[in-house]
Every structure is written in C-alpha cells, then in structure tokens.
LODRENFI-460941 format. One record per residue (C-alpha): residue in three letters; x, y, z. Coordinates in Angstrom, 3 decimals, decimal comma. Each point is the difference from the previous one (the first is absolute). Example, Ala and Ser with C-alpha at 12.3 -4.5 7.8 and 13.67 -1.06 7.14 Angstrom:
2
("Ala" (12,300 -4,500 7,800))
("Ser" (1,370 3,440 -0,660))
# end
This chain:
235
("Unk" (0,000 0,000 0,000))
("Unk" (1,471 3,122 -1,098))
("Unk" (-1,821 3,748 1,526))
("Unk" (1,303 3,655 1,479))
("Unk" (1,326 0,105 3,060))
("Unk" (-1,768 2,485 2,458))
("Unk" (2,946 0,248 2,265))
("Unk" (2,982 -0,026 -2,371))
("Unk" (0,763 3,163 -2,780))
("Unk" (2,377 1,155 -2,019))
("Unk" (1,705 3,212 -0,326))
("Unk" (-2,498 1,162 -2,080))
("Unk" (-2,977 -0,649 2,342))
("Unk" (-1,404 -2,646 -1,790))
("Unk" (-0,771 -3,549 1,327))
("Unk" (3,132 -3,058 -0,286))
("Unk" (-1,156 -3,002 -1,453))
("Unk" (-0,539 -2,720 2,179))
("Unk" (-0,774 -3,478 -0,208))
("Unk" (-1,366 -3,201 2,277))
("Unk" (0,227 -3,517 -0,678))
("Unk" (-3,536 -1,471 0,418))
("Unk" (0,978 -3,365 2,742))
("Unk" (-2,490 -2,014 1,363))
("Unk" (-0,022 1,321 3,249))
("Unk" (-0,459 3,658 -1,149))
("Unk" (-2,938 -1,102 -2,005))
("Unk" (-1,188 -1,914 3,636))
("Unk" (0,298 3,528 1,306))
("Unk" (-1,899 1,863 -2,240))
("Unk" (-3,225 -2,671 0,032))
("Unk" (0,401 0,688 4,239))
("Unk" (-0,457 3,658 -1,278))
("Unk" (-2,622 -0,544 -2,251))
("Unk" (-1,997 -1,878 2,683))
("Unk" (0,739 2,259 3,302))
("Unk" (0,195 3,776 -2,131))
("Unk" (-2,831 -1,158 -2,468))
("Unk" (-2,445 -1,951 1,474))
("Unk" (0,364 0,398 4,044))
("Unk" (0,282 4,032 0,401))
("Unk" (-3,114 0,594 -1,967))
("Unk" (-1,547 -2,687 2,015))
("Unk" (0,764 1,524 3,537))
("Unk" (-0,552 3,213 -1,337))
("Unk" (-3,881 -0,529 -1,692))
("Unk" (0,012 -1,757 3,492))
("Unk" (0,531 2,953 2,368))
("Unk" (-2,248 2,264 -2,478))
("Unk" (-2,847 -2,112 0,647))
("Unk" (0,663 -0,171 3,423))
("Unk" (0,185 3,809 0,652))
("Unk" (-3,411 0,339 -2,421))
("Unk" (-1,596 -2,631 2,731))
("Unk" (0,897 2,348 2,621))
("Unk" (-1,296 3,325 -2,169))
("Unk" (-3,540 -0,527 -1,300))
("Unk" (-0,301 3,580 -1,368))
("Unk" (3,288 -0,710 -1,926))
("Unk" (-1,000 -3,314 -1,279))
("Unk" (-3,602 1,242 -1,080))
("Unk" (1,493 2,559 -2,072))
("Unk" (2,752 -2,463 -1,845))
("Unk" (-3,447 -2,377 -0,696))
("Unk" (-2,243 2,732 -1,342))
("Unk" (3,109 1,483 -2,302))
("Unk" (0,834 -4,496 -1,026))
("Unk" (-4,035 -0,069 -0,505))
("Unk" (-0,124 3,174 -2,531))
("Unk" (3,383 -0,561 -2,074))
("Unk" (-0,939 -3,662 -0,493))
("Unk" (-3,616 0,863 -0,839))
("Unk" (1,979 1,885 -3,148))
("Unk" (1,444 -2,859 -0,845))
("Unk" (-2,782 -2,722 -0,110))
("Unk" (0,906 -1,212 3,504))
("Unk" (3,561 -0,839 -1,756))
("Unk" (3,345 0,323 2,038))
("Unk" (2,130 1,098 -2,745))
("Unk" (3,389 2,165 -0,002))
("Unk" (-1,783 2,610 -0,876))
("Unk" (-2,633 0,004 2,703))
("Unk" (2,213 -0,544 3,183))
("Unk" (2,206 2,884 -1,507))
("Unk" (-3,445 2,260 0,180))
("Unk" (-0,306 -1,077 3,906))
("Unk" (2,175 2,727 1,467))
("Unk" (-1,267 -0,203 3,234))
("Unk" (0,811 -4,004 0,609))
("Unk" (3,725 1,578 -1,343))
("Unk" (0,038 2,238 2,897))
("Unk" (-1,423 -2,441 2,546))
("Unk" (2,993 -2,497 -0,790))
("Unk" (2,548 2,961 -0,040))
("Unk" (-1,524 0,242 3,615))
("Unk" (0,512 -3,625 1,056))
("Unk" (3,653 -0,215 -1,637))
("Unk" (0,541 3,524 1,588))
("Unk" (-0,936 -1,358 3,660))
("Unk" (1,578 -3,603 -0,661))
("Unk" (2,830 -0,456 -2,760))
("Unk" (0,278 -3,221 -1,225))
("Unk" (3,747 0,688 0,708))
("Unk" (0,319 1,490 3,134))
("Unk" (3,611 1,189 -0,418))
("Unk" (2,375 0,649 -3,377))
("Unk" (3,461 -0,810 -0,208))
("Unk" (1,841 1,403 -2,754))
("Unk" (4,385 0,105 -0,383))
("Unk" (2,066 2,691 -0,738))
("Unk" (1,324 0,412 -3,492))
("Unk" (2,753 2,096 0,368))
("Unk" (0,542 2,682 3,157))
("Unk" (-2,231 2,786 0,127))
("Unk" (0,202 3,177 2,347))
("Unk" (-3,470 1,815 0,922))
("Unk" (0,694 3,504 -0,233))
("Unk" (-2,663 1,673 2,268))
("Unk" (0,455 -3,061 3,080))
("Unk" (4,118 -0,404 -0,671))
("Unk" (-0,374 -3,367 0,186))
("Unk" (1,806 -2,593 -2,273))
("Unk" (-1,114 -3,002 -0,784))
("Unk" (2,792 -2,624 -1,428))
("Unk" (0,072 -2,368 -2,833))
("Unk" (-0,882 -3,791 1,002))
("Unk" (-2,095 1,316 3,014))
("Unk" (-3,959 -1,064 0,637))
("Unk" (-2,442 2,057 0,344))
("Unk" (-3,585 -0,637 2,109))
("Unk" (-2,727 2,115 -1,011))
("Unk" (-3,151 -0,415 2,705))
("Unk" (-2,810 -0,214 -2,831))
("Unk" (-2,610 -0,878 3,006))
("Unk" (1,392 2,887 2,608))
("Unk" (0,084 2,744 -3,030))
("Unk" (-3,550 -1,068 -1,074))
("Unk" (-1,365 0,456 3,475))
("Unk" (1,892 3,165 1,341))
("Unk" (-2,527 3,264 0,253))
("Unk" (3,203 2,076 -0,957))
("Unk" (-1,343 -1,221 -4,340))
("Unk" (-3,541 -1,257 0,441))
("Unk" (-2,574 1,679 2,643))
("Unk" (-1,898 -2,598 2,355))
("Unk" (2,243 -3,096 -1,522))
("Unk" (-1,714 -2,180 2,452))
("Unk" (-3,449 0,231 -1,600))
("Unk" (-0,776 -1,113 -3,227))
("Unk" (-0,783 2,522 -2,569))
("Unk" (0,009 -0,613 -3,472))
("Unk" (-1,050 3,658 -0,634))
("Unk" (3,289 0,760 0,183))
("Unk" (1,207 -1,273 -2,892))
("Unk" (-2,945 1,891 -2,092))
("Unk" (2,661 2,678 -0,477))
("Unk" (3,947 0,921 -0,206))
("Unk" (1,073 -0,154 3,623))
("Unk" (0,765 3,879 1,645))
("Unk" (3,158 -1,163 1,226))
("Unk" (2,510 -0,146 -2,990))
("Unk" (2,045 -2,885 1,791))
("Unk" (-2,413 -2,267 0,152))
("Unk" (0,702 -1,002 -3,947))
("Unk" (3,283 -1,582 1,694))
("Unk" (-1,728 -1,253 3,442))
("Unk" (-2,788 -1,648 -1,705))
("Unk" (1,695 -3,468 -0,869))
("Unk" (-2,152 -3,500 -0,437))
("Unk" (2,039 -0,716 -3,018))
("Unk" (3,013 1,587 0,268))
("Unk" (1,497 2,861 -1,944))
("Unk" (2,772 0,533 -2,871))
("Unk" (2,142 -2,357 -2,123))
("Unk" (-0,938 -2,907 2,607))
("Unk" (-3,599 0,628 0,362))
("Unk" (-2,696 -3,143 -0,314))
("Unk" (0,389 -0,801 -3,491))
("Unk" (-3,659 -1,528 0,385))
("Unk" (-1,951 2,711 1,508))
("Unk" (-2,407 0,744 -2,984))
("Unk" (-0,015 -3,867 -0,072))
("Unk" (-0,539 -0,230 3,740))
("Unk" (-2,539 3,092 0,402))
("Unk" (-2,323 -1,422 -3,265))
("Unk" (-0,566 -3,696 1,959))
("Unk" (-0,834 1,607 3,391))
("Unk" (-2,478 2,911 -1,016))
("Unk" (-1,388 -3,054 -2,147))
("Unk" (-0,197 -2,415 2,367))
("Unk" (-1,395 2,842 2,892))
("Unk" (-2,685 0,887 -2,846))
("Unk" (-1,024 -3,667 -0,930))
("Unk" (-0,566 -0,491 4,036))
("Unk" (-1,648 3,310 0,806))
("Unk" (-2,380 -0,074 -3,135))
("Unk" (-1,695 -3,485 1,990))
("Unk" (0,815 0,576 3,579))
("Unk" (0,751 2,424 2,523))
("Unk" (2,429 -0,956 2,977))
("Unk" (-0,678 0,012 3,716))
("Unk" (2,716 -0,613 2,819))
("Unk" (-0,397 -3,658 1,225))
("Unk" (-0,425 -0,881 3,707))
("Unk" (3,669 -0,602 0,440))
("Unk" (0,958 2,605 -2,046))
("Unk" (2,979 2,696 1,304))
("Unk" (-0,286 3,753 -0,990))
("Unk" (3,329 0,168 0,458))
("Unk" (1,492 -2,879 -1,466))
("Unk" (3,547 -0,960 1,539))
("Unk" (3,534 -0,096 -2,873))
("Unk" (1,687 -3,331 0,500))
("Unk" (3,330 1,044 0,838))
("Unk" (1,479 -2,907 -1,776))
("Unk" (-1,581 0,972 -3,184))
("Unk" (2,998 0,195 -2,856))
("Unk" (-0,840 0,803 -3,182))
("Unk" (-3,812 1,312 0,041))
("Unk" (-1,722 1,178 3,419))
("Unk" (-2,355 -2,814 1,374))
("Unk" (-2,433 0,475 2,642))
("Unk" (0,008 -2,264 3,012))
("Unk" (-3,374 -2,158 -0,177))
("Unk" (-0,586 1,182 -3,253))
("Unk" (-3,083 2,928 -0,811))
("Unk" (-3,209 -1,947 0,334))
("Unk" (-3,076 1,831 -1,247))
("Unk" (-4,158 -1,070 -0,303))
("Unk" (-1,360 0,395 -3,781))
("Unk" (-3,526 0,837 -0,181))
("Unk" (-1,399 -0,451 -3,667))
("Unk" (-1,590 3,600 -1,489))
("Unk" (-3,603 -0,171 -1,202))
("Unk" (-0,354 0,896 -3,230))
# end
C-alpha cells in the first residue's frame, strides 16, 4: 500500500511518500477496528440517546412529531434523503454523544516538537497527548447547564468560539473518525426506524445516571448495561 504521509514532509511542504506492507496481523487489526469504531460506538451511542429521550418526554415528543412529518413526505419511507430532513433527531444525538462520547478520552502523538506561543509551553516530538473528550464536553466554561440534556443547543452556532475545538465525539483534524458520516447516517437511522413505532420509557431497574466501567478500553461501556421499556405508538 502506497499513500501521503501526514506526519512526514519535505522541504517544500508537501507530503513524503510512504508505504505499509499489508501482513496478516495488520489486516487482524483493522477488522478489530471495523468491529469496535464501526459497529460498537454507534451502538452505545443510539443507546445513551434513547436513554436520555426516556428520561425527557418533551424532548422525545418533539423528535417523534418532526420523524412522523418528514416520513409522511416520503411515503412512510426511511430513505437518505428523509433522515437528512430530520434535523432535530441530528441535534438530539449531538446531545447524547455531547453528554457521553463513545470515546471518553483521545490520545493522539506528537509529530515533531511544537512550542505554544501564548502558554510557553513546548510540547516534544514522540510525546502522548490525552485530550479529556468527556470532561471538555461537560465543563460549563463551553456549554451552559452541561448536566441537562438539551438538544436546542445545537439548533445554532455555539456563542462561545472555542467550542468548535471542545466539541469532540469524533475527533478533529488529519486523525479524525474517518467513519463519522458513515457512523452518524446508521444511528439517526436506526433512532428514526425505533422512534417512528415506539417511544421509550426508563425500566424499573433503570439508572439516570448510568455508571462508566472503568475498565472500558476502546469504546465507553456502561456497567449493567442501559435497560429501557418500549411501549408500541398507536397509529
């Protein structure tokens, strides 16, 4: 496999030339990938979404009525086109992968050593870097009331300019989620197939706040899982 590199240049500030023999156990790697970064983050994210719509009627009510009209449009058809028109489910997920990343933390390398100007601080090639996706989501400093769940909020541009580079479910620059179009199209889908027959309620055992496992690796998991009651919609 030959590609650009995105950490090596030349002296004219264009990417080297790189290339990666394709082994067995790389291509094990990437199918681990596929499974955990394709399949299991929209999973425990459409997850939380419905849970926090269980616990926020009004909220829910107004993601079924918008589901209701755009697929009326469409001959009760869940197209492309239709989910695209529900802009309200978009801003209710934005809300649950706001309040509960499926990746709780980043961890990203340094290329080559890089000074900050404003802080002084240098960073130095080879060292890791942790970026707190979950603390930055929920600090008031970037998103008022982080605690409740709001998808309002994501109706417009924030007022804080930062919050373009706070706001972080998939990541951001040359290493961001490579399948978040991918990733976003499944779960509105899947939250708009569900919500067009049923509406969600929390079970008995149910936990408004659910608790992280702290031996969760790749994706966050919830201890006991998110357990929710379906009620079927009449028509």
């Amino acid at each position: 496999m030959v590609g650009q590199s995105i950490e090596s240049v030349k002296s004219n500030g264009m990417p080297e030339k790189v290339s990666l023999e394709l082994t067995e156990k790389l291509m094990m790697a990437q199918i681990v990938v596929f499974f955990a970064a394709g399949f299991e983050t929209s999973s425990s994210s459409t997850s939380y979404t419905l849970h926090e719509l269980a616990y926020n009627p009004e909220e829910q009510r107004k993601v079924q009525e918008e589901v209701d009209r755009v697929l009326a449009k469409y001959d009760n058809k869940l197209c492309y086109d239709a989910v695209s028109e529900m802009t309200y489910l978009h801003c209710a997920f934005k809300e649950g992968i706001r309040m509960f990343p499926s990746l709780g933390h980043l961890v990203r390398k340094c290329a080559r050593k890089y000074t900050f100007p404003d802080l002084d601080l240098t960073i130095d090639d080879g060292v890791s870097i942790f970026i707190p996706v979950q603390a930055l989501h929920m600090d008031p400093l970037y998103f008022e009331e982080p605690e409740k769940f709001k998808p309002g909020r994501f109706l417009t541009d924030f007022i804080n300019p930062l919050t373009k580079h706070i706001y972080l479910p998939f990541g951001e620059g040359p290493r961001a989620c490579i399948g978040e179009r991918l990733g976003l199209m499944q779960s509105l889908a899947g939250l708009a197939a569900v919500l067009s027959r049923y509406s969600v309620e929390p079970a008995p055992e149910t936990l408004r706040h659910p608790r992280i496992d702290p031996t969760s690796n790749i994706v966050q998991s919830v201890v006991g899982g998110l357990p929710l009651m379906f009620k079927l919609r009449s028509k």
